[in-house]
C-alpha positions in Angstrom: 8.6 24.2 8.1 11.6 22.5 9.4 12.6 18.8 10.5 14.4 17.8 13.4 17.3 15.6 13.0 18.5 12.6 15.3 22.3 12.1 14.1 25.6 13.2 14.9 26.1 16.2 12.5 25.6 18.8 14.9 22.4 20.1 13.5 19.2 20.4 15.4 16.9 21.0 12.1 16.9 21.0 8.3 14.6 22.3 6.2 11.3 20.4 4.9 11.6 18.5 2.1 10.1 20.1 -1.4 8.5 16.7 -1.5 5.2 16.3 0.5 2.6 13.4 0.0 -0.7 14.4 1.1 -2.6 11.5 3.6 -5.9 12.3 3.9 -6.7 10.7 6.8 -10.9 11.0 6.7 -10.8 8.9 3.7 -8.4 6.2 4.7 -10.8 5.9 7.8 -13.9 6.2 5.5 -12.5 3.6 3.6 -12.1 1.1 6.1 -15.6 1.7 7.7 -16.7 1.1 4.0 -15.0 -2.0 3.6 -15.3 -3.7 7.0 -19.6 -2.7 6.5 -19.0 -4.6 2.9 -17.6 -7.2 4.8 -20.6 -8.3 6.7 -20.5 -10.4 9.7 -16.6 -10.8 9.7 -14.5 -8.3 10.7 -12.1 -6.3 8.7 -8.7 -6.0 9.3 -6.0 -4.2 7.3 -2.5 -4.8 5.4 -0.3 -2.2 6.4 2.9 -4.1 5.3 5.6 -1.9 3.2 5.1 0.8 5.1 1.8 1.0 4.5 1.4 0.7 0.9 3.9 3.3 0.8 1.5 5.9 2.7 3.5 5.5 5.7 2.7 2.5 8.6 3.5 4.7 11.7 0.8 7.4 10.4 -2.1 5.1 9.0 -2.1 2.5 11.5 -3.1 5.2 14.0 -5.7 6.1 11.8 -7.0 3.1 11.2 -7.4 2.0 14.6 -9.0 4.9 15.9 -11.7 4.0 13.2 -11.8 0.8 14.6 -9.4 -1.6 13.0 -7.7 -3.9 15.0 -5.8 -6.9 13.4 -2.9 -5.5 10.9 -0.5 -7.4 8.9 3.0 -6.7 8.1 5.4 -8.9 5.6 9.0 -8.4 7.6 9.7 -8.9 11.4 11.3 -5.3 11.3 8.0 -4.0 10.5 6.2 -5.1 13.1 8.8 -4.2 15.4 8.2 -0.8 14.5 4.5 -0.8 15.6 4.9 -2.6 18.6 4.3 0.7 20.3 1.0 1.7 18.6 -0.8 -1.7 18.6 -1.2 -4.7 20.5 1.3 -7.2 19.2 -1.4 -10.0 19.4 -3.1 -8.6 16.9 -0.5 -7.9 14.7 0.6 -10.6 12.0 4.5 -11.5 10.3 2.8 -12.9 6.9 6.4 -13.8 6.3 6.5 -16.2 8.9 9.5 -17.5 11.3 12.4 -18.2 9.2 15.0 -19.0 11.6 15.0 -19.6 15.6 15.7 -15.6 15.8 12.4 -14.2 14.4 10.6 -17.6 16.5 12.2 -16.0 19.8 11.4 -12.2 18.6 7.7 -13.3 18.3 8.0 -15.3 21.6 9.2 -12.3 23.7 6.9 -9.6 21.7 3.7 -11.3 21.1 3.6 -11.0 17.5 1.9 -13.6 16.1 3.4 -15.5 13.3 1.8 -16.8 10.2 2.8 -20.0 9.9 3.7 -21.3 5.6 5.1 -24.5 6.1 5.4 -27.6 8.1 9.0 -26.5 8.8 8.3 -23.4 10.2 5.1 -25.2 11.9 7.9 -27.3 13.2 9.9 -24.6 14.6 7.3 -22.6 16.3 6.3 -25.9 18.4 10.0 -26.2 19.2 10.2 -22.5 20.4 7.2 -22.7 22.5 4.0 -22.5 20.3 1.6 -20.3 21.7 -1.0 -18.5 19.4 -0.2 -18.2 15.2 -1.8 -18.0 12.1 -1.7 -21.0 9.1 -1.5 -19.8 5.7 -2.9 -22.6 3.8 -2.2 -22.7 -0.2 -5.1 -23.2 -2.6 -4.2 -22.3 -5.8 -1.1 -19.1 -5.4 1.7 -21.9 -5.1 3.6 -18.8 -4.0 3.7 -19.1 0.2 1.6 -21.6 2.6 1.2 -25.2 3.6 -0.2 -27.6 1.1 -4.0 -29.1 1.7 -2.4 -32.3 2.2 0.3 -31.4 4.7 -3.0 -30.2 6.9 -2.3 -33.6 8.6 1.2 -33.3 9.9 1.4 -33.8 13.6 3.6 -30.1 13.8 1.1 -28.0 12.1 -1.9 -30.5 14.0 0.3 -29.4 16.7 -0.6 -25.5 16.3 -2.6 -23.2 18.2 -4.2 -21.6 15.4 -6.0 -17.8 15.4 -6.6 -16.8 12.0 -6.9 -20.0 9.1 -5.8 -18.0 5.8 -5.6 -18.2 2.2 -5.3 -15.8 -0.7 -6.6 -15.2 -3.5 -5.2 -15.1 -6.8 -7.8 -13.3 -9.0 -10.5 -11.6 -6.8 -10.7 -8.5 -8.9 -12.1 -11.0 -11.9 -14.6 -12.9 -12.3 -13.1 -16.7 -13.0 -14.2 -20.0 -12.0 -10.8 -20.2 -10.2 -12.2 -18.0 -7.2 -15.1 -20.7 -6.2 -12.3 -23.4 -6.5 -10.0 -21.8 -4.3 -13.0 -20.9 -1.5 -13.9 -24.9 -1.8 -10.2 -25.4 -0.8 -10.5 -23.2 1.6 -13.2 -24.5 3.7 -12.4 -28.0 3.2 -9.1 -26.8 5.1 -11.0 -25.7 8.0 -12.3 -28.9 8.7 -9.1 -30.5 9.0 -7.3 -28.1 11.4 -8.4 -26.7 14.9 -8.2 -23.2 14.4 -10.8 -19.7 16.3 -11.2 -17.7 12.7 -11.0 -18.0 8.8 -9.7 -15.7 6.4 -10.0 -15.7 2.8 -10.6 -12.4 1.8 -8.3 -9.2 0.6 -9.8 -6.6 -1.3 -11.3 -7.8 -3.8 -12.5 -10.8 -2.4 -14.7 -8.5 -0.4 -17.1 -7.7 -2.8 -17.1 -11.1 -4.2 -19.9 -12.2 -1.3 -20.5 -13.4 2.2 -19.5 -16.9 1.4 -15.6 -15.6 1.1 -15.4 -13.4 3.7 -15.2 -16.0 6.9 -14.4 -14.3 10.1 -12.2 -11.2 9.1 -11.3 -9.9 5.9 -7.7 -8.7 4.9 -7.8 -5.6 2.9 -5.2 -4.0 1.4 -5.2 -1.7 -1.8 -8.8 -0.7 -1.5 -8.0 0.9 2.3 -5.7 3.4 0.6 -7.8 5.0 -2.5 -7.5 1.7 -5.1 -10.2 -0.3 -6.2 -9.7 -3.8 -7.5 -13.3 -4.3 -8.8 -15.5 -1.9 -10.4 -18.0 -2.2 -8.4 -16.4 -1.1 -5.2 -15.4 2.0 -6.9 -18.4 4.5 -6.0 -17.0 3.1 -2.3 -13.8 4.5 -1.9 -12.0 7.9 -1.4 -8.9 8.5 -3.0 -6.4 8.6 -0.2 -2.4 9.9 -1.3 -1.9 12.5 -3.4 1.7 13.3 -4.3 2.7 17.2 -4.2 5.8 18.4 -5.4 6.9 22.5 -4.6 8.0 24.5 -8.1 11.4 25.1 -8.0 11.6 27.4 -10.9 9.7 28.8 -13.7 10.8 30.0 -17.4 9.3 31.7 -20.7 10.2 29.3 -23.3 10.2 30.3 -27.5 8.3 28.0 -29.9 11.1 25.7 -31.6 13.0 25.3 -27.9 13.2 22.0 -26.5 12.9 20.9 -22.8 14.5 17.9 -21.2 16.7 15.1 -21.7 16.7 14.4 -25.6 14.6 16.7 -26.2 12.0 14.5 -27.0 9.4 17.7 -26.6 9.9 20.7 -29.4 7.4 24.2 -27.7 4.7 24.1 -30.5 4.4 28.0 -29.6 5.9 30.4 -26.5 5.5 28.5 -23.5 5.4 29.7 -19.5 7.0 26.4 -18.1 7.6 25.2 -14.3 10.4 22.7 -13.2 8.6 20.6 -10.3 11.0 18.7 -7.7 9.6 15.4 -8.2 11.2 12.5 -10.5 12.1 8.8 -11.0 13.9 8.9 -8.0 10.4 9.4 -5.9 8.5 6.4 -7.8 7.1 9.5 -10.1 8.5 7.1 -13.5 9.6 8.1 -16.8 6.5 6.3 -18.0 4.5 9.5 -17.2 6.5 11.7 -19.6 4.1 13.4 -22.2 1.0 11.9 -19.9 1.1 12.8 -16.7 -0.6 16.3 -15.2 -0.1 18.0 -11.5 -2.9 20.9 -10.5 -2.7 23.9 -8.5 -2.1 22.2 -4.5 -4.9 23.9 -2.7 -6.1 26.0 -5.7 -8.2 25.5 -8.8 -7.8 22.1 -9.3 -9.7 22.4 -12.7 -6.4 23.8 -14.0 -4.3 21.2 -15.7 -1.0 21.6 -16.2 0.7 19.0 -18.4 3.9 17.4 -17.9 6.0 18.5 -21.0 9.3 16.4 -22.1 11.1 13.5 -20.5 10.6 13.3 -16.2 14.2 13.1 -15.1 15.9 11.9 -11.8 14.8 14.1 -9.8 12.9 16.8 -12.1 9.9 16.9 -13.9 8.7 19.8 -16.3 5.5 21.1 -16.6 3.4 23.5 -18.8 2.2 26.8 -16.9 0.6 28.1 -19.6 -2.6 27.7 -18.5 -2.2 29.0 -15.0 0.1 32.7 -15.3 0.1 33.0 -11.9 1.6 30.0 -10.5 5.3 30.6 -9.4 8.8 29.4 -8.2 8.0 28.0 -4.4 4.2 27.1 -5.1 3.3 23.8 -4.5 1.4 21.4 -7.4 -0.4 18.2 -6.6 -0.1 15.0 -9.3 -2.8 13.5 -10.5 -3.0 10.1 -9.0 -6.4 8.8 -8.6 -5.3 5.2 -8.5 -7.2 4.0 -11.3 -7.2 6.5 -14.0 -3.6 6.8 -13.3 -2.7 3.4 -13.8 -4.9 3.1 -16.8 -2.6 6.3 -18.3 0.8 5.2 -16.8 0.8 1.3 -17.3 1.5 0.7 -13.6 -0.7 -1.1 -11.1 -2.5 0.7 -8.4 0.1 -1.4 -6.3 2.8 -0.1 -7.7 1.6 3.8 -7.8 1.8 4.1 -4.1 4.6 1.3 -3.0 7.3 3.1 -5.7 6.7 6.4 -4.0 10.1 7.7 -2.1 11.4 8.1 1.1 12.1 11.8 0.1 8.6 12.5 0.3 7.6 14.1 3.8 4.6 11.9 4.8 
């Protein structure tokens, strides 16, 4: 398989990267359907911001709105600029808001609606010429959005508000701090004019009707993570990382593998060197715990990673699989939450530390 290129080198093509990340797209839209049913009378959208949780935005915002999503969210005005061709802009949300006149005049000429956080950037939308916007209104993140209090202000009284939002801090526990934050909420939306309300992300969801409002903002649970235990028996299990074996090696017992040498071979080893490291979000944290399986094969086979994961190389032990060779591909295992309950990461930051060397 081959690439095509798009710079001044001279090439046309370049081999495929020996990095793939596997998107299954059934699941993502399985996911969605499950979570905008969960959702009840409001509507689902989705958070496709960081290039879609790392999954890539330009291939899973097609996905998701041929299985009938509609409103997405970015974080940056340059990634909404890059969807402007697959979505309508008026659905699509800058949770960042307008910092400067620039991105006010970006979202005036593309339709992009902005999500207003404060009453200076309520300010400056007015100036630039208004025109639909969300409010992000803060109830207990103190992180981005305008104050209860500041609800009066003529500029933000001034808006012409879509979505009314707030976020959650702790929707995947249970705390009192959730029902304080909802009462917050909806005592906002009787103080501003505004069409919708939106409270929800994905673990808000399954916290009830009375949080959901008029669309729901999932995030992590649309791409294989669940936030609350419950929602588990819901959700597919979306990315899976594959790396291809770039070679293979009989190994003595007594001979050490990697940096340090921090693993001794207990006995004679049939070993693999995988092209997948650090450098591709796969951390050092999975040294001596991680495992990849046969890609497209048994997948009952388990082949541990052996010694320290490196740059751009990780090792693993073949022993169990004698017929697994230099240019076959492996798959990690990266169901969202075992692997962050082995690794230490969040299910966030499995699929957003994922690199750009991957071919999506």
């Amino acid at each position: 398989m081959v690439i095509l290129l798009s710079d001044r080198s001279g090439l046309s093509e370049v081999p495929a990267s020996a990095l793939r990340l596997d998107v299954d797209g059934a699941a993502l839209a399985s996911n969605w359907r499950a979570l905008d049913t969960l959702s009840g009378t409001a509507r689902a959208g989705a958070a496709v911001k960081a290039n879609a949780y790392g999954l890539g935005a330009r291939r899973v915002v097609p996905l998701l709105h041929e299985a009938g999503c509609r409103d997405f969210f970015v974080a940056h005005w340059r990634e909404a600029a890059e969807l402007l061709d697959l979505v309508d802009p008026r659905r699509l949300a800058v949770l960042h808001g307008p910092m400067n006149d620039a991105e006010a005049a970006f979202a005036q000429a593309s339709g992009v609606v902005p999500v207003i956080n404060s009453v200076e950037q309520a300010r400056r939308w007015v100036a630039a010429g208004g025109g639909a916007c969300h409010l992000m209104v803060d109830t207990g993140m103190n992180r981005l959005g305008v104050a209860v209090a500041e609800l009066g202000d003529g500029a933000v009284q001034a808006l012409e508000i879509d979505a009314l939002l707030s976020h959650l801090v702790a929707a995947e526990e249970d705390t009192p701090l959730n029902e304080l934050q909802r009462e917050r909420w909806m005592a906002a939306r009787g103080l501003v004019r505004h069409a919708r309300g939106s409270l929800a992300n994905s673990g808000g969801i399954a916290l009830g009707a009375a949080y959901h409002g008029d669309l729901t903002r999932p995030g992590i649970a649309l791409y294989g993570g669940v936030p609350r235990a419950e929602m588990g028996p819901l959700l597919r299990q979306v990315a899976r990382p594959q790396a291809a074996v770039l070679q293979v090696r009989e190994i003595a017992a007594g001979d050490s593998l990697g940096y340090n040498a921090t693993f001794v071979a207990p006995r004679a080893m049939r070993v693999g060197t995988v092209a997948m490291g650090y450098a591709d979000g796969y951390l050092r944290c999975w040294s001596g715990k991680g495992a990849f399986r046969p890609a497209g094969g048994d997948t009952g086979v388990r082949l541990p990673v052996v010694g320290r994961v490196s740059m751009d190389l990780t090792i693993l032990d073949l022993s169990a699989l004698p017929t697994l060779g230099e240019g076959d591909w492996v798959t990690a295992d990266y169901d969202l939450p075992e692997a962050a309950a082995v690794s230490g990461l969040s299910q966030y930051e499995l699929l957003t530390l994922l690199g750009r060397r991957f071919t999506r």
